[in-house]
Structures are given as C-alpha cells and as structure tokens.
Steps between C-alpha positions, in 0.01 A plus 500: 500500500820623361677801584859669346727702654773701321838515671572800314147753566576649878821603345316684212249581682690689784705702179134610403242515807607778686512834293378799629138461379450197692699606781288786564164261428673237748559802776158602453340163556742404775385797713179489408462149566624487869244762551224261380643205721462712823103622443382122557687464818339865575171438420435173646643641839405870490165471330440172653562625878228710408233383319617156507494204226190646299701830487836402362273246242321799398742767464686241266192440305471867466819544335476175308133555311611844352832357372321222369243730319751762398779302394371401157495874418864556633579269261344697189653855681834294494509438136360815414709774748788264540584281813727741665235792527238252644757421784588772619167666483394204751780518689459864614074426542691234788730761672193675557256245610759319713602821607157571654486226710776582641372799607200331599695217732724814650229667607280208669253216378409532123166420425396254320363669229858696420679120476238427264564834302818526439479103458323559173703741390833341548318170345431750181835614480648142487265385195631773328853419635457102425464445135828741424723385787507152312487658199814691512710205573577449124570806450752519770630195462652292221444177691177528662495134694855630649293848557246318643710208759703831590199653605306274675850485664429851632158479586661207755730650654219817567261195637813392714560848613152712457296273775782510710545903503142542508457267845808689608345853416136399624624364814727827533282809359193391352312477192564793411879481455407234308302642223710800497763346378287299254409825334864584504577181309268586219643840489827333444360286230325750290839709499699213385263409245462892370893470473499213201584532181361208291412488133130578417245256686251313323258763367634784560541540150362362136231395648164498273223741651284277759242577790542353829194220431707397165820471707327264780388305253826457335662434782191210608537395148836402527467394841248251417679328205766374751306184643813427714445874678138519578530133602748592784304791580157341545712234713700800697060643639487204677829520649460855604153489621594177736827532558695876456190692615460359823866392615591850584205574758477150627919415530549827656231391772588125541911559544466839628245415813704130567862643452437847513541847256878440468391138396303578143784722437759268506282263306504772211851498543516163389301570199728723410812232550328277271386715257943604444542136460260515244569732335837371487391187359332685246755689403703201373257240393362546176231210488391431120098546608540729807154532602498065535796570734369824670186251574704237666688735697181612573424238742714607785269809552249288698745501764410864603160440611564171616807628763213761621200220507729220712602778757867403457783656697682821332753374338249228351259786399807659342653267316111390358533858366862469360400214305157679360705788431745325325212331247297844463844694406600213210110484363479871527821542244385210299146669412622867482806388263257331296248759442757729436617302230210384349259813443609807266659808654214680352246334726722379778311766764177379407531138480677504857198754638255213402737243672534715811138615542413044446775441702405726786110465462545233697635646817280788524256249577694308724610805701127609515330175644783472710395636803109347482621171403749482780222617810300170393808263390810452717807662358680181486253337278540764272899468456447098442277575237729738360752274521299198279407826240869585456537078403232518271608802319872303419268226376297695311753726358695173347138329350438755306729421173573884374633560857688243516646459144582863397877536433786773617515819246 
C-alpha cells in the first residue's frame, strides 16, 4: 500500500483552512459536539440508575430508528433548502427537547415514556442535521481531508473533555445540569451556523423542478453506482448491530459496576486521546487508496471491547480505548474525505443520507436487542464477540477489491 505526503500542504493548507466560514462551521461543531460526548455518559448513568440496562438500550434505540428513517429525507431537504437552513432548524428542535428534560430531571424522576419522547424527536432532528453537517464541509473548506483530520481533532478533544464534565456535573448536580447545558450547546451551534456566509449550497439554485420521490431516487441512483460505498456500508450493519449498538449499554455496566461511575468516564476519556492522535495522523498522511489504509488502521478498534471483556485495570481499559480511538478517528477521515470527493456537490446530501441511514441501520438494532440479549448472555461474552466482529470487518473491508483499490481524489 503506498501512501504520499507533501512537505509543502499543512503550510497551504493553514494559509487557506481557517476563514471565517469555516471558523464559524468549526465553532459550531466544536460546541455542539462536546454536548453530544456528555449525553452517553448521562444516559447510561442517569437513565440507567433508573430503569437500568434495557432503559439506556432503549432510549438509544429510540433516537437511533427515527434518524435512521428520517435521514434519507434530510438529505433531499438538504439539497433542496440548502444545508445551513436544515441545521439550524434541528438545532433549535434540540434546545427544546434537551431542554425539557432538564426540566424533567430538576423536578424529580422522568418517566420513561418522556426519555422516549423527546428521544425521538432529538433522533429526528439529527437525520435532518446529518446529511448537511458533512455536506457543508466542501463548502467551507478548500481542503476537505484537512477539514475533516481537523475535525475529528475536535470531536476528541470534546470526547476527552465531554465524559469528564458530564461525570463531574452528574456526580455534582444531576442530570439535569447535564442536559441543560446540552440544549445550550445546540443553541450555540445553530447561532454560529445562522452567522455564515458561504456561496450558494448545492441546490439552492438551478436546480431542474423535482418531487421529493424523484430526488430519493437520484440520490439512491447515484448511491448505488458506487460499488466501493454500498460495499462498506452493507459491511458497516454488521459492525453496528454487533459491535457499536451494544458497547455503550454493556461497557458502561461492565467498567462502571467493577471500577465504578468515574471509571467508564475516564475510559471515554481515552477515546477521546486516541481519537486527537488520529486525527493527527490523518491530518498528515495522505495514503494513495485511503479507505485500504483506514481498514488497516481499523484493526486497533477491537481493543475497546476487548479492555472491557478481560476486566483489565484502568489504565489498561484506557489505553484499549486510546488505541481504538486512534483507528476510528484515521478511518473516519479516510471515508468522509473520500465521499466528499467522489460524489457531485449536487447530490452530496443525498448520497451521504443513504450512507448514514446503512451505516446506522445497524446500531439501531444493536442498541434495541441490547438489553434482552444481555439478561440471557453474560455481558462479557458479548464484548468478545464484539471484539472477533470488529476483526472480521478489517478483513472484510480489504477482500472486497473496490474497497480496497479505490484511489485518493
């Protein structure tokens, strides 16, 4: 596998990458995304002090089936209304859905049915958040794989800080602190976004006149000419219905009750490490046929269920996580650089709401069997089979010859 790197790109790259567009998009997903890295801390100890494993699996599920469902159409709203007004639509359906449990954790025990509520709704808002969020990067950014590395960058540092603050905030408030200032994170985020001033996205103008059925089937059209694309995706169910589903739920219960709360904090914290080394990586190495690299890298994810599965000491369990964050962040750039580079502006939106909704498929129904699974099948069982999945998936991923042989854009 050969890879270049040019001596002479971080230097262009750093006269170009920060303007005030992509500034403003980078401030906006910075705050937004420590928000998200606190609400999995928060739900696997608040919900799940409650209503236990089965809760925190299905509240999860609850917000992952709608996104799944709906993000195919945020994709087609995307192209049509333009990226920006998608965002920041969702964002302000989140300040009030996070905002009510808030309320609801303030004032006592939410029931079940609320968690599962707003849940949906927030799971709505993100599909029609998903598909332009990756969108806009090329239109914010002249070098999206820089855009991307310096990203994935951020969302590290708000895995190394968000678990941390929220097992800080839980252990010193409440929940409710917690997803009050999640809501305020998506206010932030929505403002930031409103503030941008970008050239025209891709259809909001010139476009021919369509209907929403013509414009999924575009978008599934050009989606299923890439073999390398749907190939990853149909990979990617298996790895979220066996292994991203159920690690949430089932680490959170096997490090938290052996180490304690603080414990599967700290553990995310290492996540977060890795995934800034990463992203680093990624930043600078420019492999030739990036998703054959991403793959390889891809290995050293198995090390996050396997640190929770062998019951290792903390700083074993963390630095399992450092090294799985560290593979997830350089795939994660590799694949998003490359579909930003290979699909049309026009249908960018859509083709990445039919990668997300494969993608994610996948964990809805890990999240979902979860909890059943787990009351008949010990926990640790489940992590060492997570662990062999997240092998196969590297093998599989470089077998399959449009994977492994496309080339850098």
């Amino acid at each position: 596998m050969t890879t270049t790197v040019d001596p002479e790109a971080p230097s262009v790259a750093e006269k170009t990458l920060w303007t005030r567009d992509f500034s403003l998009y980078f401030a906006a997903r910075v705050v937004s995304l420590l928000g998200d890295a606190m609400l999995p801390v928060a739900a696997a100890l608040a919900v799940g002090a409650i209503y236990g494993v089965s809760g925190v699996g299905y509240v999860l599920a609850v917000w992952t089936a709608p996104f799944v469902l709906f993000v195919l159409f945020g994709g087609v709203f995307a192209d049509r209304l333009g990226a920006r007004t998608m965002m920041v639509g969702a964002d302000l359906v989140r300040v009030i859905t996070q905002g009510v449990l808030a309320v609801a954790f303030f004032a006592g025990v939410p029931p079940l049915w609320l968690l599962l509520s707003a849940s949906f709704l927030s799971g709505t808002a993100a599909a029609m958040f998903e598909p332009g969020g990756k969108g806009m990067v090329p239109l914010v950014a002249k070098d999206p794989q820089r855009a991307n590395g310096t990203l994935k960058i951020a969302e590290a540092a708000t895995q190394l800080g968000g678990p941390v603050l929220a097992g800080l905030l839980m252990a010193l408030t409440g929940a409710g602190t917690v997803y009050a200032f999640d809501a305020g994170t998506f206010l932030v985020s929505g403002l930031c976004l409103a503030l941008i001033r970008f050239a025209p996205a891709s259809g909001a103008g010139g476009r021919e006149p369509s209907t929403i059925l013509l414009d999924l089937r575009r978008g599934w059209v050009e989606f299923r000419s890439r073999s390398w694309m749907w190939s990853v995706i149909l990979v990617w169910v298996f790895f979220g219905m066996l292994v991203f589903g159920p690690y949430i739920p089932l680490g959170s219960r096997l490090i938290g009750d052996r180490l304690g709360d603080a414990a599967y904090a700290w553990a995310m914290a290492g996540l977060g490490t890795g995934t800034v080394i990463g992203g680093l990586v990624a930043i600078r190495f420019r492999p030739v046929r990036p998703l054959a690299a991403g793959a390889v890298a891809m290995i050293g994810f198995m090390c996050i269920p396997l640190s929770a599965a062998l019951e290792l000491p903390l700083p074993a369990v963390m630095a399992g996580h450092l090294i799985g964050g560290a593979s997830w962040a350089f795939w994660s750039v590799m694949w998003s650089t490359s579909v930003q580079t290979q699909v049309a502006p026009d249908v960018l939106n859509r083709v990445t709401a039919y990668e997300v909704a494969g993608s994610v498929s996948g964990v809805a129904v890990g999240q979902a069997l979860v909890g059943p699974v787990s009351a008949v099948v010990e926990p640790r069982d489940l992590l060492f089979l997570s662990a062999g999945v997240s092998a196969a998936v590297c093998a599989a991923l470089l077998l399959i010859p449009p994977i492994r042989r496309l080339r850098r854009i």
